[in-house]
N, C-alpha and C positions, 0 to 999 in steps of 0.2 A: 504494500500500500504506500502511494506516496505521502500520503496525511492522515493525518490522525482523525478520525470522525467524533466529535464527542456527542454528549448526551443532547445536548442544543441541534447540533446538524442534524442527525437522525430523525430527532421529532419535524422541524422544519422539511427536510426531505419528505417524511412521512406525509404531512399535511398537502405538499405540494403535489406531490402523488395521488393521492386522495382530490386534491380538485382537479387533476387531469383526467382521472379514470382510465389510464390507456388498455384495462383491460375491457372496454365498451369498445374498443377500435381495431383491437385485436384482430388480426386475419388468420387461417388456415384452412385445413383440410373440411368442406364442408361434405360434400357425400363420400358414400361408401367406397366409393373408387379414389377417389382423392385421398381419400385416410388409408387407403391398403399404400397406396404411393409413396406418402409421405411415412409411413411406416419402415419403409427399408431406405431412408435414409442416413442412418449409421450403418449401412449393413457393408462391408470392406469386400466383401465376397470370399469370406475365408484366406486370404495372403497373407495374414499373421501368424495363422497356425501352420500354413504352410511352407511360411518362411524358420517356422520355428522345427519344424520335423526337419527340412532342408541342412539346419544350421546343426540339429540332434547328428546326423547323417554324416555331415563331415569332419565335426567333430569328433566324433567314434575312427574314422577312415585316420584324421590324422596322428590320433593317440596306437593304431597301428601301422601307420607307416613308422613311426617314432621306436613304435617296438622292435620293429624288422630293423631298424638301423642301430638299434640297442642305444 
């Protein structure tokens, strides 16, 4: 955090918030198809785990290459 929030800013935030209402202006997925959509937007399509078997994989290969060469 660059600064420090005190008890004062928070409430004032609060308030300020509060007469904005920006959750009345909110947008997103309104029908069924639009919410399946926005549903797999975190979805990486599994390249983490398969970077991580990948990485399981050579790291075994190289701990016997290591042994062949003693």
């Amino acid at each position: 955090m660059s600064y420090v929030r005190t008890t004062e800013h928070r409430e004032m935030r609060s308030q300020m918030i509060h007469q904005w209402k920006p959750w009345l202006k909110s947008t997103g997925a309104k029908t069924e198809e639009g919410k399946a959509v926005s549903s797999m937007n975190a979805y990486k399509g599994g390249v983490r785990q398969k970077q991580r078997e990948l990485n399981r994989q050579l790291n075994e290969q190289m701990i016997a290459v290591i042994n062949l060469l003693g």
